[in-house]
N, C-alpha and C positions, 0 to 999 in steps of 0.2 A: 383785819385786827392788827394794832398796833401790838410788838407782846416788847418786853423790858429789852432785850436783846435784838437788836433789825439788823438784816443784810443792808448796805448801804453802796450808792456810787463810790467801787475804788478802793473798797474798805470792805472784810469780811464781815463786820460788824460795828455796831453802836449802840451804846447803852442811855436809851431812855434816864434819865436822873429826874427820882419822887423825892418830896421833902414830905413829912406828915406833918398837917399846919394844925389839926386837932384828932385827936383822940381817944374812943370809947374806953381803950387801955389804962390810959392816964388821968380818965375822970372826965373826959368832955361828955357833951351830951350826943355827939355825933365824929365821923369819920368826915375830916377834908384833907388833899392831898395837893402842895403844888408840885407841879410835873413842867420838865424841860426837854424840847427835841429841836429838831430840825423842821422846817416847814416838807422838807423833800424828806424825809421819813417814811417809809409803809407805802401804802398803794398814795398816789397824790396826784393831784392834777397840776400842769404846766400853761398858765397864761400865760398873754405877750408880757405883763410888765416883767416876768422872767428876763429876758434878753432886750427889753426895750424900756427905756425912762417911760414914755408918751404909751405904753400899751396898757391895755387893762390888766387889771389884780382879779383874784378869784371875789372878793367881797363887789367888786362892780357891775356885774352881772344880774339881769334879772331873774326872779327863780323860773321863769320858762328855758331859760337856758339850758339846765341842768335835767330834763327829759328828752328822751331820744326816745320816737315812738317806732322805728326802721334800720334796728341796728342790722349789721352786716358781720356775720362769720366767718372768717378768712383761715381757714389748716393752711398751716403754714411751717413744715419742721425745719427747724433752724439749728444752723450749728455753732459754735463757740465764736466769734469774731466777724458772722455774715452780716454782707450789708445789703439789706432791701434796698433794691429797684424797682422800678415801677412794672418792669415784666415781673418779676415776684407776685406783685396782687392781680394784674392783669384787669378784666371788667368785675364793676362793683354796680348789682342793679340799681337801675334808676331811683332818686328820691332817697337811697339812704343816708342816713347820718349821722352812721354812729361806724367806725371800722374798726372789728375788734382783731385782731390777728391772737388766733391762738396757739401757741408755737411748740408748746411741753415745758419751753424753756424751764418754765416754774420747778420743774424734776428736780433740779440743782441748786434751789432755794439754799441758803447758807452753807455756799462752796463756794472756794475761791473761783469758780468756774460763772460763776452769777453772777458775783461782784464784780469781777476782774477781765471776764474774755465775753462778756455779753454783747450778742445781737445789735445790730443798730440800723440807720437810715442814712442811706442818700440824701443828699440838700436836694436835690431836682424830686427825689418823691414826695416832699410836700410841695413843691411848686407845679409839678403836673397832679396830684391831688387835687389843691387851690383851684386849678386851671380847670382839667376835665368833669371834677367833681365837687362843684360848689356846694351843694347839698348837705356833703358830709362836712360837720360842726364839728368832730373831734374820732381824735384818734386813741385805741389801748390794745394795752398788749403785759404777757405774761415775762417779761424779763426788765431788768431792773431800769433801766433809760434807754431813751431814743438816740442815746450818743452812746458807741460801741467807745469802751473805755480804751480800747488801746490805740484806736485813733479820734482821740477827742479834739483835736480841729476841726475834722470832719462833725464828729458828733453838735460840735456848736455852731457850724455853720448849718445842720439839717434846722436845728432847734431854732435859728432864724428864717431859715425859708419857710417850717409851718407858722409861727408866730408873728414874723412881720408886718405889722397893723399896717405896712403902706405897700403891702402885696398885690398880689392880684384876688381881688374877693376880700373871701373874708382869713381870718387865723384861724388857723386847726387847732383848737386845746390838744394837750398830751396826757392821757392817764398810764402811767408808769405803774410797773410793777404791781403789775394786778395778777388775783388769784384767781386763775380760769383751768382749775384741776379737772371743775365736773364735766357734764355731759351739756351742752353748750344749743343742741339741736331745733329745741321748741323754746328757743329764748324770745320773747315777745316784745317787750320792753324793757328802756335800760333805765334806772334813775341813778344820777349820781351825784350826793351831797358830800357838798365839800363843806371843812370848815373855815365859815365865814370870818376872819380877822381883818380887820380894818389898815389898811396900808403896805397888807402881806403878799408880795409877789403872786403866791400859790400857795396850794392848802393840801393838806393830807385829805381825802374824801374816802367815805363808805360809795361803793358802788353795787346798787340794788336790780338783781335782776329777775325779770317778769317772766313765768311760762305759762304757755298755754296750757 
């Protein structure tokens, strides 16, 4: 859920801005609303046009894309500023394709602690990703980006070793800042819809999960 108030990359917050275009109050026959954010907003996904002209946007995708039937649960506790390696995840079984690392991070949701000293990646973890595990089509996780804010070099060079459409394989999508409070155990299937905008790097998405 997007709510008016969001933790953001770097930033304790950001406020969503509604205009009311009609109104039951003022006589209309109905409630419409335009609304203004950031595509990287709330939970969202990260294609290559993200970091690449020539990459794809979230609206290029087919919708088979967006179902992972083998996602992968990763406990993973993480502290303020860690940067995953690839001894971090260590084996991921065969055929998965969805690697969800669940870390608590989320605890910290709207603290300077989320915004500002979050978790991040190695550039070599998505290239030994890419490498040993073709399989897996995308990446998420419970803290705000895949670039730990306080060395965001690094953070932009990992964001190009998963998304490099001229890598090895394929690009690993990135779902950020997802809400993985519950109990994660009997998770079945992942679906996650993005919204589709036409020309738009990447998209804020609902990510819907299946249990048995």
């Amino acid at each position: 859920m997007i709510k008016k108030e969001n933790p953001v990359y770097g930033q304790l917050s950001a406020e969503l801005s509604s205009i009311s275009v009609k109104s039951i109050d003022a006589g209309d026959s109905s409630n419409v609303f335009r609304f203004t954010m950031e595509n990287h907003w709330g939970t969202h996904i990260d294609c290559p046009g993200h970091f690449f002209e020539e990459g794809l946007k979230a609206a290029d995708y087919p919708a088979e894309t967006w179902f992972f039937k083998k996602p992968f649960i990763l406990q993973l506790e993480l502290k303020e500023n860690e940067i995953i390696s690839p001894e971090h995840i260590g084996l991921i079984p065969e055929g998965s394709d969805l690697l969800i690392i669940q870390s608590g991070f989320s605890h910290f949701r709207g603290t300077e602690k989320y915004s500002l000293y979050n978790p991040g990646f190695k550039p070599e973890t998505g290239t030994w990703l890419r490498r040993e595990y073709p399989c897996v089509r995308a990446v998420g996780f419970d803290f705000i980006s895949l670039s730990p804010y306080q060395n965001r070099e690094l953070g932009r060079e990992a964001h190009r070793a998963f998304l490099d459409p001229r890598g090895i394989n394929s690009p690993i999508l990135i779902i950020e800042d997802m809400d993985l409070s519950g109990n994660l155990s009997n998770l079945f299937w992942v679906w996650v819809v993005p919204l589709r905008i036409e020309e738009l790097d990447s998209a804020p998405c609902t990510v819907i999960g299946v249990f048995k």
